[in-house]
C-alpha positions, 0 to 999 in steps of 0.5 A, spaced: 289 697 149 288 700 142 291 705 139 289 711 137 291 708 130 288 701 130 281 706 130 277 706 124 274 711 124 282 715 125 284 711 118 278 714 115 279 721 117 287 720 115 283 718 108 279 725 109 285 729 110 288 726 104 283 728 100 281 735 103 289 738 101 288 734 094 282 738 093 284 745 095 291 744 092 286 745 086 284 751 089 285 759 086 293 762 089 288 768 092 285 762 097 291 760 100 291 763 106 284 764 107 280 758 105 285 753 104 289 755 110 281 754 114 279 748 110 285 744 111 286 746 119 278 744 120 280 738 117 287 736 120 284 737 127 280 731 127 284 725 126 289 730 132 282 731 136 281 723 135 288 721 137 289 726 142 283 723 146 285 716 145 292 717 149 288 721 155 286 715 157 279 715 159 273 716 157 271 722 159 277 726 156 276 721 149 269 723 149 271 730 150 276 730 144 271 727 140 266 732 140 271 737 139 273 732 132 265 732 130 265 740 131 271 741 126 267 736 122 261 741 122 267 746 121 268 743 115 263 742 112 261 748 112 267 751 109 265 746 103 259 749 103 261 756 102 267 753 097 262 751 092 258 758 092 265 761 090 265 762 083 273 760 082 270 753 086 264 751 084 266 747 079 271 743 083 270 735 085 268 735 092 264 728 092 270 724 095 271 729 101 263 728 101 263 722 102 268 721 107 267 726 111 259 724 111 263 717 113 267 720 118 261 724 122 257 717 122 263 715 126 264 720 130 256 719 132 256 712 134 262 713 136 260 717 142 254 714 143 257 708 145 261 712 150 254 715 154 253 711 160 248 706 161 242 708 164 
């Protein structure tokens, strides 16, 4: 049996992780415990979400996880978006957590394609 950690789709969003909290640590001191705190939670959960699922054993309950792990996703991005309308954020980089979180959301769904019955 695979682990969790031999997932590409895990590595990829490890790589996220570590962009996301390099990205907001370029973030204002007054977004610290808003923001900040929210992205960085958002973007912890997916690679704990994907873990999480694959140790529970079966399909059902990793597929579960997974959607959770997308839903954070979605969670995120929207944060991002919010975080480049802020005037003190605007002018940050955000194209590497673009992409890998673009990455990680295609994995994600073909990842859970995959686990639908087959008809």
């Amino acid at each position: 049996m695979k682990t969790y950690k031999d997932l590409v789709v895990w590595q990829k969003s490890i790589e996220l992780v570590l962009a996301t909290y390099k990205l907001t640590d370029q973030f204002p001191r007054e977004e610290v415990f808003s923001l900040t705190s929210q992205i960085r939670r958002a973007v912890v959960s997916i690679p704990s979400n994907i873990a999480e699922g694959k140790m529970r054993g079966g399909n059902i309950e990793f597929k579960r996880f997974l959607f959770i792990a997308y839903a954070s996703g979605a969670e995120l991005e929207t944060q991002l978006i919010i975080a480049k309308k802020l005037p003190k954020t605007t002018r940050l980089d955000y194209n590497e957590v673009d992409s890998l979180l673009e990455e990680v959301m295609k994995m994600l769904n073909k990842l859970l394609s995959q686990l639908e019955p087959k008809a």
